[in-house]
C-alpha positions as CSV (number, residue, x, y, z in Angstrom):
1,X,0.0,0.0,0.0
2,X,2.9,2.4,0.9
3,X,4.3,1.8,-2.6
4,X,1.1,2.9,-4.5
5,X,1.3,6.0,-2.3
6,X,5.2,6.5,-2.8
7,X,3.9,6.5,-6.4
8,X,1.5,8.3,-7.0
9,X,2.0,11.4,-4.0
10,X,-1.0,13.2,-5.1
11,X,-3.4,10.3,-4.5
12,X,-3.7,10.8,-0.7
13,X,-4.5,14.4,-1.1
14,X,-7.5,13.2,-3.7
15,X,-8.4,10.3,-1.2
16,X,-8.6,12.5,1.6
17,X,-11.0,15.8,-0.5
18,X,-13.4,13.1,-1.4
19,X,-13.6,12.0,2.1
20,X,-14.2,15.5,3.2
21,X,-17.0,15.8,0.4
22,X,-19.2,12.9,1.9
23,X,-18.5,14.2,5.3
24,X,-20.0,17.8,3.9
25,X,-22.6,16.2,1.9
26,X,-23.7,13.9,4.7
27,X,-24.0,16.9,7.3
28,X,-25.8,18.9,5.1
29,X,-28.4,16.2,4.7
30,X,-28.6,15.0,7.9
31,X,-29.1,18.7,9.2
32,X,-31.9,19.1,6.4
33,X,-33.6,16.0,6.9
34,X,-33.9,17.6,10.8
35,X,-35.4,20.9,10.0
36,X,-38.1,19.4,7.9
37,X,-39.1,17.1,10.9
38,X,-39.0,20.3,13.2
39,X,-40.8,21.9,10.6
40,X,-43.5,19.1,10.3
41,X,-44.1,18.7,14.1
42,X,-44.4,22.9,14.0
43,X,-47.6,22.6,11.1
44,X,-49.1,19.5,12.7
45,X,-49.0,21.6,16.3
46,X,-50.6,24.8,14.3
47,X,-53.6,22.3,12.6
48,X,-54.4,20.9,16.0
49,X,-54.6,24.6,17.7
50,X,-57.0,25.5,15.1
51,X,-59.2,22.4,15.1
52,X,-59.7,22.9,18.8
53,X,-60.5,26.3,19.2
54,X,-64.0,27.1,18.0
């Protein structure tokens, strides 16, 4: 493994951008997918405030 590094320098640098791509991408999803949960617990309070009061 050390020899594929040894030749080819670069590849660590490319190994470790893609890495900190799916990191990025997987926050930014996991963070969206939680403010469209807040977001649906928020409309299903506002629907239930309005069915009960007259």
């Amino acid at each position: 493994m050390s020899d594929l590094f040894d030749e080819y320098p670069m590849l660590i640098f490319a190994l470790e951008s893609l890495l900190a791509l799916f990191l990025l991408i997987f926050i930014v999803v996991w963070t969206a997918s939680g403010k469209k949960k807040q977001t649906q617990k928020a409309s299903g309070k506002k629907s239930d405030n309005q069915q009960s009061q007259p």
